[in-house]
C-alpha positions as CSV (number, residue, x, y, z in Angstrom):
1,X,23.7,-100.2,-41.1
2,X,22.5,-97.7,-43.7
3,X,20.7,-94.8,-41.8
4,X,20.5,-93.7,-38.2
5,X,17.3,-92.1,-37.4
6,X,16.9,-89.8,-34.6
7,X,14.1,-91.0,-33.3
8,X,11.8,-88.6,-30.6
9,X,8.7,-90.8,-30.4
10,X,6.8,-87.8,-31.8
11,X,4.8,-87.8,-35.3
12,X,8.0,-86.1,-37.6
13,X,10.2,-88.7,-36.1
14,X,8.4,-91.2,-36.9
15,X,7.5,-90.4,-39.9
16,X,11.0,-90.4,-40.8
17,X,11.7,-94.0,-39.0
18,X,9.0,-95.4,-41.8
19,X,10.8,-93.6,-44.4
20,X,14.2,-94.9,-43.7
21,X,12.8,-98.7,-43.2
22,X,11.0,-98.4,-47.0
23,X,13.8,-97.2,-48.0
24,X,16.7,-98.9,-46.4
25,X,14.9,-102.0,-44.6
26,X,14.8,-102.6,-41.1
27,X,17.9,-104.4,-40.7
28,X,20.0,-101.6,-42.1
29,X,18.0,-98.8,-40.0
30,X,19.1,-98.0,-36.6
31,X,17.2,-95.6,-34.6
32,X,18.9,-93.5,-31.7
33,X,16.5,-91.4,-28.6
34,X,17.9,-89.1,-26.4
35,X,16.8,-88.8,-22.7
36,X,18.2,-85.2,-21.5
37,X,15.5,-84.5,-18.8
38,X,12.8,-83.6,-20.7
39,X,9.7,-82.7,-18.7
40,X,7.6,-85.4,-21.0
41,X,10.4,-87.9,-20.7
42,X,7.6,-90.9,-21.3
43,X,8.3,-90.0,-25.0
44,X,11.1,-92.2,-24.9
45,X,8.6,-95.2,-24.6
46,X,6.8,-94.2,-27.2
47,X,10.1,-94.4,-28.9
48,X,11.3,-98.2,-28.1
49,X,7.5,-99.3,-29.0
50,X,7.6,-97.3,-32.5
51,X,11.6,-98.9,-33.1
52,X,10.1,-102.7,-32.2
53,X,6.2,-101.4,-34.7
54,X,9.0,-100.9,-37.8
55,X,11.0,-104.0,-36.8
56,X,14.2,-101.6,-36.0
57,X,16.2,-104.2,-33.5
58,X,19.0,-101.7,-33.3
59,X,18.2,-98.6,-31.1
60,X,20.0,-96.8,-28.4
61,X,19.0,-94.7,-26.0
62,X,21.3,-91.9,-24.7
63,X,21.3,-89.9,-21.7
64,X,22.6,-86.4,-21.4
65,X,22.3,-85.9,-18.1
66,X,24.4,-82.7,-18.0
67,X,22.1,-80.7,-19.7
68,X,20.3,-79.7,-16.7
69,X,23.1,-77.9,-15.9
70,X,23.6,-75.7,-19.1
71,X,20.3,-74.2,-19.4
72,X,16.6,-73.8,-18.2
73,X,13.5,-74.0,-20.3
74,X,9.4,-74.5,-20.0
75,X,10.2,-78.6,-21.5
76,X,12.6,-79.5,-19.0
77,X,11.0,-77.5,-16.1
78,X,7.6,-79.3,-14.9
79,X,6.7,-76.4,-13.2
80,X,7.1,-73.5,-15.8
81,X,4.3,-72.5,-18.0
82,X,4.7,-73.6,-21.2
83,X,3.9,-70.2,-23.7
84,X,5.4,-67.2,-25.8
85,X,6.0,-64.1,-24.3
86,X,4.9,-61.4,-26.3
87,X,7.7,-60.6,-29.0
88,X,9.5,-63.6,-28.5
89,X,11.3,-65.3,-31.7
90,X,9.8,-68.7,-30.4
91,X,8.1,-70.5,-27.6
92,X,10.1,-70.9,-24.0
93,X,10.3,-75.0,-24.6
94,X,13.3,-74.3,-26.7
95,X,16.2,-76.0,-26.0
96,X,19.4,-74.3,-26.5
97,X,21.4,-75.8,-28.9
98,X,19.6,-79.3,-28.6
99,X,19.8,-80.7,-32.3
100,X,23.5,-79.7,-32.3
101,X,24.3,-82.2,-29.9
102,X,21.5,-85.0,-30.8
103,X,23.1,-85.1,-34.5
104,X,26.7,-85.0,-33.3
105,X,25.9,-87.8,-31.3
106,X,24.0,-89.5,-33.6
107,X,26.8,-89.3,-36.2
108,X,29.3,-90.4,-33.4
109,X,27.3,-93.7,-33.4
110,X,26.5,-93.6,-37.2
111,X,30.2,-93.7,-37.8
112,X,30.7,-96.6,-35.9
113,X,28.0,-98.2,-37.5
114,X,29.3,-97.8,-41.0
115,X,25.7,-95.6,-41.6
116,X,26.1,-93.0,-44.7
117,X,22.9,-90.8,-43.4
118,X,21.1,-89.5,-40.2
119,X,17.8,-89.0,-40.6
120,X,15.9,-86.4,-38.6
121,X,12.4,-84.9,-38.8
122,X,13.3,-80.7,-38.6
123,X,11.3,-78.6,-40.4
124,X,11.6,-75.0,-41.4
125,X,8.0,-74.6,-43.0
126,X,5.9,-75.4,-40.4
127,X,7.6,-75.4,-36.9
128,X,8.0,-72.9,-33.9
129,X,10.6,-71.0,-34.8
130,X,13.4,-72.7,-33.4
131,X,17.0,-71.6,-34.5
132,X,18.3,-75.4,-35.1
133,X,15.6,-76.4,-37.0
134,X,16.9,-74.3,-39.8
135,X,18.2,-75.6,-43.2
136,X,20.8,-73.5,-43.0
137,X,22.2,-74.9,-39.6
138,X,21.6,-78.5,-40.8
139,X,24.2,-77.7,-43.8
140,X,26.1,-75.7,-41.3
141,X,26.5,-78.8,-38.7
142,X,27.0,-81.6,-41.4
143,X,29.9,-80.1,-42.7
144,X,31.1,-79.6,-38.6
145,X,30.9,-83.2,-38.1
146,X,32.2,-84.3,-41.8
147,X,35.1,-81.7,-40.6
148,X,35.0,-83.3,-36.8
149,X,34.9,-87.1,-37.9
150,X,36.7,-87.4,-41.0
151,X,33.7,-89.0,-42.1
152,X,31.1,-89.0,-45.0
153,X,28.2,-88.9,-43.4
154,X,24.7,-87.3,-44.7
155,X,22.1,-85.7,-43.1
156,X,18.5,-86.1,-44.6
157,X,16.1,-83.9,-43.1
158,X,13.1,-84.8,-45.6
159,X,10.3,-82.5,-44.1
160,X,12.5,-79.4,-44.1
161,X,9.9,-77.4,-46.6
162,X,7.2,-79.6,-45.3
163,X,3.7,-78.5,-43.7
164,X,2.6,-80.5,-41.2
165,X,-0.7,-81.2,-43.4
166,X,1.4,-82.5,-46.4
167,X,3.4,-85.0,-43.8
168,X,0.3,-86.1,-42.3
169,X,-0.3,-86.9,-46.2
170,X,2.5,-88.9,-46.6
171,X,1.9,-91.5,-43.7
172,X,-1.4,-92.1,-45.5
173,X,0.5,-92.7,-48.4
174,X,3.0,-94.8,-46.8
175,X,0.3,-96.7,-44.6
176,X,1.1,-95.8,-41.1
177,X,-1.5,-93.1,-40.8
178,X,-3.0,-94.9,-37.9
179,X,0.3,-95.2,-35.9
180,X,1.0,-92.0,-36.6
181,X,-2.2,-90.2,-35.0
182,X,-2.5,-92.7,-31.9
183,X,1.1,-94.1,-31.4
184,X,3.4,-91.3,-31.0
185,X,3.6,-88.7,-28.1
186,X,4.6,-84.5,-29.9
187,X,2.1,-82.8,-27.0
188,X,4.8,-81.5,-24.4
189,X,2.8,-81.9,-21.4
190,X,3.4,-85.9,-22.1
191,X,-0.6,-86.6,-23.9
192,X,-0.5,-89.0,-26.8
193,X,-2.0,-89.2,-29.7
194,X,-3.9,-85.6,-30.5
195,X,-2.3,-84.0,-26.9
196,X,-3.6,-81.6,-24.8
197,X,-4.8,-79.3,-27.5
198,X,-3.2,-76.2,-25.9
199,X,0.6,-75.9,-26.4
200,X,2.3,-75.6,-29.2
201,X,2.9,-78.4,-30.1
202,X,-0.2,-79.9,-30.3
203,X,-2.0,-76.6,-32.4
204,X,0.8,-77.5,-35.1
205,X,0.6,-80.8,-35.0
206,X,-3.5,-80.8,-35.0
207,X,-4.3,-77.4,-37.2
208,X,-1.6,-79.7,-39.8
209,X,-4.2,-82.5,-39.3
210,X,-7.2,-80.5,-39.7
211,X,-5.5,-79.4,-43.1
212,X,-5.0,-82.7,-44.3
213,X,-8.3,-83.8,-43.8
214,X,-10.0,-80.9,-45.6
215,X,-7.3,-80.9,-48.4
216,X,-8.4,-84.8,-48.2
217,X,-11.8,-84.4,-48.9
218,X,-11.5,-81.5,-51.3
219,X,-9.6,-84.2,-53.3
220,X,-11.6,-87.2,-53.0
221,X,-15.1,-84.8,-53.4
């Protein structure tokens, strides 16, 4: 294997997944999904059916079942409202600390798969604010687990300065603009394709795609 991607079964995830198999090939691209009681856990379908659209045989899903009992949030609480309280850094789906452990993990398995890169979709242009989305912690934890694992390993976070609008752009470009909009599940109350609308999620996901569109037809007018 060449690349490990961390796949969510939402549109920056698999956006990357496409990314890794044009560049890598399916054979050599392993994808890896987390199941850690999230309130939309159907994701994780979306992920096995994206893994088997790209040809990826090699995926694992992972349960972290103890994260229940470390904190509470709006994504792994059905019943919480999912907002921003007024003066709040970010919304109340973060999860504490939750990228930390999906990339140790993933570069656990990577290692043991002989993989030089992880491949995840975190952006610090266009995302909610969340702490470990953050370049800076990405170079922060891939010299932890280089230090923790005595191992080489890369992490490629190709959306980092990203909009949402210029990565909707690149699955037209890459031809999996169609998968992308109506086969992979970002809304966190658990709606494919363009969500519910309403949480955050979906307004950055579908004011990205409104951009697009227009920046689209600016182009082509």
């Amino acid at each position: 294997m060449k690349c490990v991607v961390v796949l969510s079964g939402g549109q920056d995830s698999a956006t990357c997944l496409a990314l890794a198999v044009k560049k890598f090939g399916a054979d050599e691209t392993a994808a890896i999904t987390f199941e850690y009681g999230q309130r939309h856990s159907l994701e994780t379908k979306f992920a096995q059916r994206l893994a088997k659209r790209f040809g990826v045989k090699t995926h694992k899903l992972v349960r972290l079942d103890f994260y229940r009992d470390l904190t509470t949030n709006a994504l792994m609480s059905p019943d919480a409202k999912i907002g921003r309280k007024k003066g709040a850094k970010c919304p109340n789906t973060v999860v504490e600390g939750r990228n930390a452990f999906f990339l140790l993990a993933a570069a656990v398995w990577a290692k043991e798969l002989g993989a030089g890169e992880i491949m995840t979709g975190v952006s610090e242009a266009d995302f909610s604010g969340y702490p470990d989305c953050r370049e800076d912690f990405i170079k922060a934890q891939q010299k932890a687990i280089r230090l923790a694992l005595d191992f080489p390993v890369k992490i490629v976070t190709p959306f980092m300065h990203k909009t949402k609008a210029e990565e909707w752009a690149l699955a037209e470009k890459l031809g999996i603009l169609d998968i992308i909009e109506n086969e992979t599940l970002t809304c966190y109350n658990g709606i494919p394709g363009s969500g519910c609308g309403k949480c955050p999620s979906c307004r950055l996901r579908n004011r990205g795609y409104a951009d697009f569109r227009r920046n689209s037809a600016r182009q082509n007018g």
